[in-house]
N, C-alpha and C positions, 0 to 999 in steps of 0.2 A: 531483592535484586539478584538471587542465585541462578534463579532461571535465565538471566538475560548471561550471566558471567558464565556460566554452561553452555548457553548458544557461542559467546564470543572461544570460547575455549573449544570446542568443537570445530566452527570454523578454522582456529589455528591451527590445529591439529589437521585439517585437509589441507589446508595451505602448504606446510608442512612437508607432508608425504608425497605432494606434486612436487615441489621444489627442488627437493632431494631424492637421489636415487638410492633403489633396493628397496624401495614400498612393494608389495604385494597387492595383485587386482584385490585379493579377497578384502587385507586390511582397509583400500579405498573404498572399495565399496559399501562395507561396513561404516566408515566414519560417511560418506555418502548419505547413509539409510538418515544415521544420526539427524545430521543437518536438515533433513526434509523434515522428519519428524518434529525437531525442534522450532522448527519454521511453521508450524501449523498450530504454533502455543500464539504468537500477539506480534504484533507488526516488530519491530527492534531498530534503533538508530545507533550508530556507532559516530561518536565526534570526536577529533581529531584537534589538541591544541598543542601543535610541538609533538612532543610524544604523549601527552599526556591523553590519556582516553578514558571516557564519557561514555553512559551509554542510556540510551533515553535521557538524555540529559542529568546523567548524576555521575559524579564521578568515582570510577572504580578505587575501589577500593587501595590503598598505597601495598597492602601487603599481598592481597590477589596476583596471582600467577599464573603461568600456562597463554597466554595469549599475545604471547612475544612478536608471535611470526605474524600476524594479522595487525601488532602495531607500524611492526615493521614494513610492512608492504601497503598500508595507507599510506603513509609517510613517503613510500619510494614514489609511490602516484600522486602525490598531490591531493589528497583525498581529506577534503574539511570534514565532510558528514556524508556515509554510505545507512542506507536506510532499507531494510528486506522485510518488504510485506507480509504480513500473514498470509500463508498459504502459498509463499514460490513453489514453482514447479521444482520435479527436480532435474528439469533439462536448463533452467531458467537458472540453479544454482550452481551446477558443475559447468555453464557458459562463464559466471559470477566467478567461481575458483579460479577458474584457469585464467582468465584475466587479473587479476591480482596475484597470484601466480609468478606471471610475467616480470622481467626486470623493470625497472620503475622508468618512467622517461623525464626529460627533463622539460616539457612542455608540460605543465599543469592541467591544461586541457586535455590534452590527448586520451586521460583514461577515461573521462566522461564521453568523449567522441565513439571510444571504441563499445562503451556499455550501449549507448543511443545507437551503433550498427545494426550490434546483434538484441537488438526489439528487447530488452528485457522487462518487460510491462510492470514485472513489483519488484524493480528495482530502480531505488533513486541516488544518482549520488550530485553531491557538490562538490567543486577544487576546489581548491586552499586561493587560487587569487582566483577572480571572473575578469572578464576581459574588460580593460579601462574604457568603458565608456564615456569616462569624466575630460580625460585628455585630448577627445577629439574636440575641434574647434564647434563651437555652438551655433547651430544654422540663424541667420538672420530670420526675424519677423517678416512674414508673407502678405499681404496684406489681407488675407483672408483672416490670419492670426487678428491682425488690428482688430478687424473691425470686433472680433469676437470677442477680444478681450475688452474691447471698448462697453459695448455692451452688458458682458456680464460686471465690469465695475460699477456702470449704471444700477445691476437689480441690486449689488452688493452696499452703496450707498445712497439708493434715492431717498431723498429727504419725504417722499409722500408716497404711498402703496401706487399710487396711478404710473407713476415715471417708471417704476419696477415692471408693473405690467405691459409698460409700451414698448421697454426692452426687451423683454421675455418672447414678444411677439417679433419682434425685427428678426431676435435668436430665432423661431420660430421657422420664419421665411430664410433664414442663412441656412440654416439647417435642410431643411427641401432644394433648395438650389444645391446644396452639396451632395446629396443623396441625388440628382439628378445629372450633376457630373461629374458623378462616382469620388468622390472626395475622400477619402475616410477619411484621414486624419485631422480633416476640419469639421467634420461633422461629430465627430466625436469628441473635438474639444467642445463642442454647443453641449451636448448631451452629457457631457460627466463634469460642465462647467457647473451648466444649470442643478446636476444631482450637488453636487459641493455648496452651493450656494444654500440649495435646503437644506442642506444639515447644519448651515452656521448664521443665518442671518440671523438675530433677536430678532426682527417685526413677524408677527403671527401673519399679518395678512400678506406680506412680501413671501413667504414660506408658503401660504394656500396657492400667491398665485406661480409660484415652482413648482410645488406640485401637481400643480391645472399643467402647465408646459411639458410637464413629465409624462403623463398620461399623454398627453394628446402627438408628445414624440416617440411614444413606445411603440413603433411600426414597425415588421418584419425587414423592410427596406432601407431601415437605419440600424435596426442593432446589430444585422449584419454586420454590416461596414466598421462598428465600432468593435464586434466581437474579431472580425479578424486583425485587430491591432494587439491583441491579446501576446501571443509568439515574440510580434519584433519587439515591443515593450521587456520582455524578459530579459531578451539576446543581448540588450541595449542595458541592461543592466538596472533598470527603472522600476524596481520592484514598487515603491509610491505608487507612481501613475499606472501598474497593473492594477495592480489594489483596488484601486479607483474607478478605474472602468471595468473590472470584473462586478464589484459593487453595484453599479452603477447600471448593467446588462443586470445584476438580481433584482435590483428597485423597477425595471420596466415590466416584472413578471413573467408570463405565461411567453413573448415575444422573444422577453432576452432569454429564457432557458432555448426555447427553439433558434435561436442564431447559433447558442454554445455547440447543443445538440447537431446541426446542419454542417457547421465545421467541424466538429469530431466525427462524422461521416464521411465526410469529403477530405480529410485532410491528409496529405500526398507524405509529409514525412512520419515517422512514428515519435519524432520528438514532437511537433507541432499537434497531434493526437495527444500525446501526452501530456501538453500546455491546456487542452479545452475537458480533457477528463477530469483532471483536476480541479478547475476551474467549477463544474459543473459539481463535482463534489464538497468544497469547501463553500461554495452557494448553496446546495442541497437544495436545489433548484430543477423545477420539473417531471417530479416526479413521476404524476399521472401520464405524462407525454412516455415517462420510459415505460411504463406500465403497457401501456398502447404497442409502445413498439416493440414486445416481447411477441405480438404477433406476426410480428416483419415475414415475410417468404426469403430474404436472404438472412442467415445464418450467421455473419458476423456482426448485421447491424442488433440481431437477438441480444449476442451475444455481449457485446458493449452496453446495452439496457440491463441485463442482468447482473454484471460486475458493477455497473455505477448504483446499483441498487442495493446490492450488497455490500457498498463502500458506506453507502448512507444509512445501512440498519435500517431498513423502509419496512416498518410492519405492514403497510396496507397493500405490497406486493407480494406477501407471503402465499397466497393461493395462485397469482398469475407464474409464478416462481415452481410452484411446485407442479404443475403441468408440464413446466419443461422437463421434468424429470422421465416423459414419454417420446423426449424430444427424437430427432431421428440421427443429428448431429451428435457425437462424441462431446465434441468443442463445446457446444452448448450447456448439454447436461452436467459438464463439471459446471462451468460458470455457476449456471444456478444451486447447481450446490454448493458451494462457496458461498453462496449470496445469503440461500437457507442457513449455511453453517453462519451467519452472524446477525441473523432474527431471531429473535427469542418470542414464539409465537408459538402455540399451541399445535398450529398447522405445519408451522414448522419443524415442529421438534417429533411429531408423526410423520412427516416427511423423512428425518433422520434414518428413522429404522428403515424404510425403502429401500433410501441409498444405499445403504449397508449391502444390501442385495443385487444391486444396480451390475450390468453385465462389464462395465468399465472399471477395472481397478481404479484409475485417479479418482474417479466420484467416490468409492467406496471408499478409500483416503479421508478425502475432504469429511466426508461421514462421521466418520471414524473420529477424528481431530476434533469437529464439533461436538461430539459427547461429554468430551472431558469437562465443558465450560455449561453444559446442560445443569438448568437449575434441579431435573428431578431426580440426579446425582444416582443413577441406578446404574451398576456395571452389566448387567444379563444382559441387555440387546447387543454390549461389546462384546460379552463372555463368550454368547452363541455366536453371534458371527466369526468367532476367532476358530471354534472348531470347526468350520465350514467352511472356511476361510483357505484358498490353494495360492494364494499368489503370496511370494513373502516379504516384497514391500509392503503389502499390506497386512500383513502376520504382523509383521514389523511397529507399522504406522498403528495398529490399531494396541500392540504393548506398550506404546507409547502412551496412548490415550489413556487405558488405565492408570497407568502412574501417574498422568496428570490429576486424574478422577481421585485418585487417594483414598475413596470408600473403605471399608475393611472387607466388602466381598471383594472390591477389587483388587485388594491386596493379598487379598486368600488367594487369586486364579495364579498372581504375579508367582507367589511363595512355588505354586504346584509346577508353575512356567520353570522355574528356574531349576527346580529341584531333576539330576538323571532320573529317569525311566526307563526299563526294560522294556516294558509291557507300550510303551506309545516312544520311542526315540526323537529327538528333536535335535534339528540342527544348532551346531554351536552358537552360531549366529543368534538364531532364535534364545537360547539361553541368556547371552550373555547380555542381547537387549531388554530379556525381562528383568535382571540382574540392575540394570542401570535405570532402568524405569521405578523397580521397589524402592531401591534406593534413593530416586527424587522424591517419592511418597512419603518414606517412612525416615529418611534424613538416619540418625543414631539410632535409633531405632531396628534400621536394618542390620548393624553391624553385627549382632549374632550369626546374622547368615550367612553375611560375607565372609564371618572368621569361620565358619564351616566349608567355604567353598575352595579354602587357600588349601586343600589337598583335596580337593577334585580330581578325578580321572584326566581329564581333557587341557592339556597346557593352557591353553587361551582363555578357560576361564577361569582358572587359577591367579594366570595376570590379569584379568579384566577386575576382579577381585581384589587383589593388591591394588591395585589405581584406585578403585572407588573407596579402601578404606583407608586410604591417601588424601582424597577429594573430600570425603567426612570429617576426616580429623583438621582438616585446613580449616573447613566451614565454619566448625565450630572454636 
């Protein structure tokens, strides 16, 4: 758990330095570098019970310290469970700071409204209460409800498979009359009745003939209609009946992943995009279709096939993936790198070195990040790229990646990283993050070198040094 309790600890330590004045650009920007850095190790959730905090679902530790300011400012938002993707940007994090940051409001909603403004695509959060949907009066039965419920109790009890099937077919035709005008919410009860019914009837032959009804309502023209009830089912509070018909659009196949897919295209808010992305990911559904539309002419429909592909670890996109790495879009080429950086594919992982080279720092990032979790555990392609290397977020991101890697070449470059030079000078910055990377590597281990660095030349890593063999001696 130390790695997630070093992200959470980082975090508070930005939160921190916004909060209160007399921080320094330089010190921001350094805890800055951290956080992205950190963010390119494994997705991380923070929960929120009271004060007490969770992380990935396990609870921190009672005597663990340093992440005060980060309980504290869930707590002022309203904040059940905030959740930061693998791989946030870092425009996507310091939007995420400064919002928690913020004094806290007394509408629980409000800081989920203000994350959902500003688009933050890998970031998720939940308030401590959802809006009561149980308290609103419950709309009477329509008669279109009857009849439909009437019917599916029919396939749910027919004493004989025949009475099952004569229902099935009425559903059948209620269904086409509601896709004709334009019903969803009735056609959608026929279609994730009948999916429900197959998954619980005992008769074998009542169950074939649901699944005959299944198949022959799996039409683009209905799972539409049922895919856009997806959004207001959440708003509504109805996580069940999401469930249910997300399900329910996976069980139609090839039809329901192209309805998910048409409304994650089409869809006008970034929350309601962000209701069918997910959807499409926790189905792992359609793949081949994203496959396909990796050849799109517009750029951001590329670019949404790419990221849902690398949400699903899709080995069999790893060649259509690595061509975008010639993409002509910026936006693109990270995606698919991002996507690479979580295939573990042969293709992919020669892809990796590319990246490294790629004319865009963020890809060279995302590159970077992936290596550490690369099974052929070799530092050189990091090592080289590091001396060739001019941008120093990515100087940065990629001493990170070694200390993730843990190798003992890579801990050899870390030692060389850290140590003053005459002959090649490096900035402070650049030290003290190789300094903080050995030390994730090497744990006690390092502390020889830390107690050599506590009379360094250079203030900053003198203190950088006292805190980490602060942080080791806790650990352990």
């Amino acid at each position: 758990m130390e790695p997630q309790l070093t992200f959470a600890r980082t975090v508070s330590r930005f939160l921190t330095l916004l909060r209160h004045p007399g921080s320094t650009i330089d010190e921001v920007k350094e805890v800055l570098r951290s956080t992205v850095a950190q963010s390119r190790d494994r997705t991380i959730s923070f929960q929120l019970d009271e004060w007490k905090l969770s992380i990935d679902g396990e609870a921190a530790p009672a005597a663990a310290t340093g992440f005060e300011e980060l309980v504290g400012q869930l707590h002022a938002h309203g904040v059940r469970e905030l959740t930061v993707r693998q791989f946030a940007s870092a425009p996507e994090l310091i939007k995420l700071a400064r919002l928690l940051a913020e004094d806290g409001e007394e509408d629980a909603t409000a800081f989920t409204q203000k994350v959902g403004a500003q688009r933050l695509w890998n970031v998720d959060v939940t308030a401590k209460t959802a809006p009561d949907a149980a308290a609103a009066a419950p709309a009477l039965p329509t008669p279109e409800h009857l009849k439909v419920a009437h019917h599916l109790a029919r396939v749910r009890q027919a004493p004989v498979p025949l009475d099952a099937t004569l229902a099935l077919a009425e559903l059948g035709e209620l269904a086409d009359a509601h896709v004709v005008g334009g019903n969803a919410e009735a056609a959608a009860e026929v279609l994730v009745g009948i999916w429900r019914a197959e998954q619980s009837v005992a008769d074998a032959a009542v169950r074939t003939a649901c699944t005959k009804a299944l198949d022959k309502l799996a039409k683009p023209t209905l799972t539409r209609l049922v895919a856009q009830q997806l959004p207001a089912l959440l708003v509504a509070g109805r996580q069940k009946d999401y469930a249910d018909h997300r399900d329910a659009l996976g069980r139609c196949g090839n039809p329901g992943a192209a309805a998910l897919l048409a409304h994650l295209m089409a869809a006008d808010s970034f929350d309601e995009r962000r209701v069918f992305y997910n959807a499409i990911v926790e189905l792992r559904t359609g793949i081949p279709m994203l496959i396909d539309a990796l050849g799109h002419p517009q750029w951001y429909v590329v670019r949404n096939a790419a990221s849902l592909l690398g949400e699903m670890r899709a080995p069999q996109a790893d060649k259509a993936l690595a061509r975008l790495l010639e993409h002509r879009d910026e936006r693109v080429r990270e995606a698919a790198a991002a996507a690479l950086s979580r295939i573990d594919t042969p293709t992919a992982r020669i892809a990796l070195q590319r990246m490294l080279q790629d004319r865009s720092p963020h890809v060279r990032l995302h590159a970077a990040g992936a290596f550490a979790s690369s099974p052929a555990k070799t530092a050189t392609p990091l090592a080289t790229a590091l001396e060739a290397e001019s941008d120093a977020d990515v100087q940065l991101g990629i001493i990170h990646a070694l200390g993730r890697l843990g190798t003992p070449d890579a801990v050899q470059k870390l030692v060389r990283a850290v140590m003053p030079s005459n002959l090649r000078p490096r900035p402070v910055s650049f030290r003290i993050a190789a300094l903080e990377a050995l030390t994730a590597a090497r744990g006690n281990a390092a502390m020889p070198t830390l107690r050599m660095l506590l009379t360094d030349n250079e203030p900053a890593v003198r203190e950088a040094a006292k805190r980490l063999i602060a942080t080791v001696a806790l650990a352990s």
